[in-house]
N, C-alpha and C positions, 0 to 999 in steps of 0.2 A: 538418523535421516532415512527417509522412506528409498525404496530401491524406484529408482523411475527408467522406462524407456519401453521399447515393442516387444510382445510377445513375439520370439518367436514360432511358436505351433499353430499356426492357421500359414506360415506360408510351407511349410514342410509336404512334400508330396503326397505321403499318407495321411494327408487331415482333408485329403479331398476326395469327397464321399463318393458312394458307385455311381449316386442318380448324376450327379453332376460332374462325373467323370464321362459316363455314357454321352448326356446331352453334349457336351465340349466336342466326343468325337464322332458324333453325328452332323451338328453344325458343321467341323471344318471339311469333313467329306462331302457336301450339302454345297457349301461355298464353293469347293473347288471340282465339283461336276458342273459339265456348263448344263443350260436350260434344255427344255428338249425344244428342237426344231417348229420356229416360228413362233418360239414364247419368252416371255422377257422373266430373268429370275426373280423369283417373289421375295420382296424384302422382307425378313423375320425382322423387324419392328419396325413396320409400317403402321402409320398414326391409327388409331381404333377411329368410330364414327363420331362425330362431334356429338356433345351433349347440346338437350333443347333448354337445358339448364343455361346456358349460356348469355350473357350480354354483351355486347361486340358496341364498344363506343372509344371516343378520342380522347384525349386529355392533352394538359398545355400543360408547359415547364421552359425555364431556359430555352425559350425563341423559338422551342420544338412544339409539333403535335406530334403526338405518337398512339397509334392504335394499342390499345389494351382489351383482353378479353375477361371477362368477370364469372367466375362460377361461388356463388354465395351456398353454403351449406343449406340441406337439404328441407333441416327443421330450426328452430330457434337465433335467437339473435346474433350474430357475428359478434367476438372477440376482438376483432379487428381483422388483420387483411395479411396475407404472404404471398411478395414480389414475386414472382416466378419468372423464370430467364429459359424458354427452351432449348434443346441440343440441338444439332446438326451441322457443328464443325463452323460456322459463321458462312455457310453457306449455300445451305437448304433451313428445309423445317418453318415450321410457324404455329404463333399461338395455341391452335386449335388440335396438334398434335398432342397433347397430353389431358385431353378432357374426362379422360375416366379416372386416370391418376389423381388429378386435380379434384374430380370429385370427392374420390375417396378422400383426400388431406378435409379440405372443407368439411366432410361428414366428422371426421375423425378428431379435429381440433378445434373447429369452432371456428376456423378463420374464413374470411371470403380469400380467395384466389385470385391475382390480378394477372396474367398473365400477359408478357409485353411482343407484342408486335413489330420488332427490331426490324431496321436493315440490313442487309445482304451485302455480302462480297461474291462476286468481284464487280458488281456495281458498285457499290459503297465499301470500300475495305476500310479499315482503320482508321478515323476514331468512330465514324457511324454508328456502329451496334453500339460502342462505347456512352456515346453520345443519346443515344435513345432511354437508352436504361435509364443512366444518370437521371434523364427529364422524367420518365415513368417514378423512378425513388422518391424526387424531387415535390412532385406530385402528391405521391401518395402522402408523403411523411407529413405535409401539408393539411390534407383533406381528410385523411382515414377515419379520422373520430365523426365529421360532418356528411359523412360520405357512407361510412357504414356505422355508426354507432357504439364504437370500439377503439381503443389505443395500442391494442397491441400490434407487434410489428415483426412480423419477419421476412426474410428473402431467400431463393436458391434455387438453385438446378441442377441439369445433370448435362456432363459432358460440358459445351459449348455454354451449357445455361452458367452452371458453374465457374467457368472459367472468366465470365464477364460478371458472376458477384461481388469479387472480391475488389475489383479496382470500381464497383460501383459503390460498396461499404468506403473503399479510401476516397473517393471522390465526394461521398456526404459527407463525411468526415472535414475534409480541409478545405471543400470547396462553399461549403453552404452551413460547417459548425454545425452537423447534425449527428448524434452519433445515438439514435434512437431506436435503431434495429435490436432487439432481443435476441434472436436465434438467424443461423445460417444453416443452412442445409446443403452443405457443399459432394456432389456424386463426383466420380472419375473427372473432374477439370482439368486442362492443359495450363498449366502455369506459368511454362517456358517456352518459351514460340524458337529458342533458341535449341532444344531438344533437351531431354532429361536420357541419361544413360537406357530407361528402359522402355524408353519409344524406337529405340534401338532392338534392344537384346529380348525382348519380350515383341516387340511389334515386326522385329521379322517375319513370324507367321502367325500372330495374332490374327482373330478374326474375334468381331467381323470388321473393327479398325486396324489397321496396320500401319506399318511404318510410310508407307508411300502412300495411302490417303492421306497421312494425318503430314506429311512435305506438302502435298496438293493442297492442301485447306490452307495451312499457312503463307501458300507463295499467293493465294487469291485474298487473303484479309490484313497481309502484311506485304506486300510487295516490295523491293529495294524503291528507294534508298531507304525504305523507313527502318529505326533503331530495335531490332529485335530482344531486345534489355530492357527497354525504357518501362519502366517499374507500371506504367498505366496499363501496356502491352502484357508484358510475362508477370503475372504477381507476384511471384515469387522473390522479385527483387523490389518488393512494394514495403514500405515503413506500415506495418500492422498493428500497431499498438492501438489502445482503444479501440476495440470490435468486438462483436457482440460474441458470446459462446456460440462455437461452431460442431459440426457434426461433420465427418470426412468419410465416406463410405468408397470403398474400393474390393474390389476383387483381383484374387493374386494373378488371373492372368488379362489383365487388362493393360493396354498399351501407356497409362497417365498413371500405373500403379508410382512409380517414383515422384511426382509432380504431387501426390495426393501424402504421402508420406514425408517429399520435405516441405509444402506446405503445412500441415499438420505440426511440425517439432517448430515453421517458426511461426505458427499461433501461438504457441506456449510460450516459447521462448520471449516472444513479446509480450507476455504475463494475461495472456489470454484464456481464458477455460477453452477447451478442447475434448473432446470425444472421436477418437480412432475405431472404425468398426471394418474390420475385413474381412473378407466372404473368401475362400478358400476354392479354388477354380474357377471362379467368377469372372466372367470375360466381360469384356466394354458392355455397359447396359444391362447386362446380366436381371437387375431386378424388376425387369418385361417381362421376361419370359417365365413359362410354369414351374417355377422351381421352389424349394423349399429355402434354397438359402436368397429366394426371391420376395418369400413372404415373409422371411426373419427381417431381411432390411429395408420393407416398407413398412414393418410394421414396429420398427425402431424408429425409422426417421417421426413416425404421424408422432409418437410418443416424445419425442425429441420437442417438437415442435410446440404442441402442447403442453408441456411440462415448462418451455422455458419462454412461454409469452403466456403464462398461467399470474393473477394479478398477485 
């Protein structure tokens, strides 16, 4: 029998390299100087300039309209299409914030990009952005062939995006017997609304999410009395069987590293293919910013993506 489980030498202290030792301790001194006088602090990953690549239209699902924005590859025919869910905690962020990213996927795999234009907490906390996606998946899985000329199919994000793929996979699944998604492309998601030990122990001084932004995002997208378990909410406690081969990409010092690693054992577990990739000082987002263990994991996921909605 094969030996199975995690490496551990990418979480060991020495596997994390000087450049990305340096940047970690520049960032957190950076975060914890305030601004200078009369200037508001500059967010290191604040959304780049939208692309004119772009298509900005509505689509219908399930009683919903929900804004979706479109980034079609730059040359040749679409493969089909990847759902994209962006971050921000379910309570900033939009569409238009991942446009270069998005291009690059597009370029790189052939897919067109659909990105969803969810609603917001704490206007719309829980099932809303839930509820959005669902009708965007619902949608596409519907049209994608008549619509871009392609069948393939995949979904993901990162942070926030992620954490609302996986109960949008369990919701085509049981709600509408779809289970046609190919690939997931799951970054640092929140799993557990409920806390994972190391939104704890890791998000005490995490940066640039921490443990008390990521209390604040949850008490504005789940507010009492709602069931902070209820397997639609935390995935984690979601019945995963049948799903498509996923991709978990994390970094050891990111606040969702636990959330991303027991997700990950129960894809498998539920006899799902799976792919664990971890970046070794890799803080929340980490594959923004100019780094090398930034271009190792975008330049896995395009490969991912490609490889498993390949006909």
């Amino acid at each position: 029998m094969a030996a199975a489980g995690i490496d551990p030498a990418p979480f060991r202290p020495e596997a994390v390299s000087p450049e990305v030792k340096a940047f970690n301790e520049a960032f957190l001194k950076a975060m914890a100087s305030p601004p200078p006088p009369g200037q508001e602090r500059r967010n290191p990953m604040a959304p780049k300039p939208p692309s004119a690549r772009a298509i900005v239209r509505d689509v219908e699902a399930n009683g919903l309209k929900v804004g979706v924005r479109i980034l079609p590859p730059a040359s040749g025919s679409p493969r089909g299409a990847y759902l994209h869910l962006h971050g921000g905690g379910l309570i900033m962020g939009s569409a238009d914030q991942d446009d270069g990213m998005l291009a690059r996927i597009a370029d790189n795999t052939g897919l067109v990009c659909v990105a969803v234009e969810y609603r917001l907490a704490p206007a719309h906390p829980y099932p809303a952005a839930w509820d959005d996606c669902e009708a965007a998946a619902a949608w596409l899985a519907k049209n994608v062939k008549s619509e871009f000329g392609g069948n393939a199919l995949a979904i993901g994000g990162e942070s926030a995006g992620a954490t609302l793929a996986v109960p949008t996979l369990v919701r085509m699944r049981d709600k509408h017997g779809f289970t046609g998604f190919q690939a997931a492309n799951l970054s640092y998601g929140n799993y557990d609304t409920t806390m994972t030990p190391d939104q704890h122990w890791i998000g005490k001084d995490a940066v640039p999410v921490n443990e008390a932004m990521v209390k604040d995002c949850s008490n504005q997208y789940a507010p009492a009395p709602i069931d902070r378990r209820d397997p639609d909410l935390s995935a984690l406690y979601a019945d995963v069987r049948n799903m498509p081969a996923a991709l978990f990409t994390v970094g050891t010092q990111d606040v969702f590293l636990d959330d991303t690693l027991f997700m990950y054992a129960r894809w498998v577990a539920a006899g799902n293919e799976a792919e664990l990739a971890v970046y070794p000082g890799g803080v929340h987002g980490f594959n923004v910013f100019p780094l090398k263990i930034a271009e190792e994991a975008n330049a896995r996921i395009d490969a991912f993506l490609k490889a498993k909605t390949a006909p």
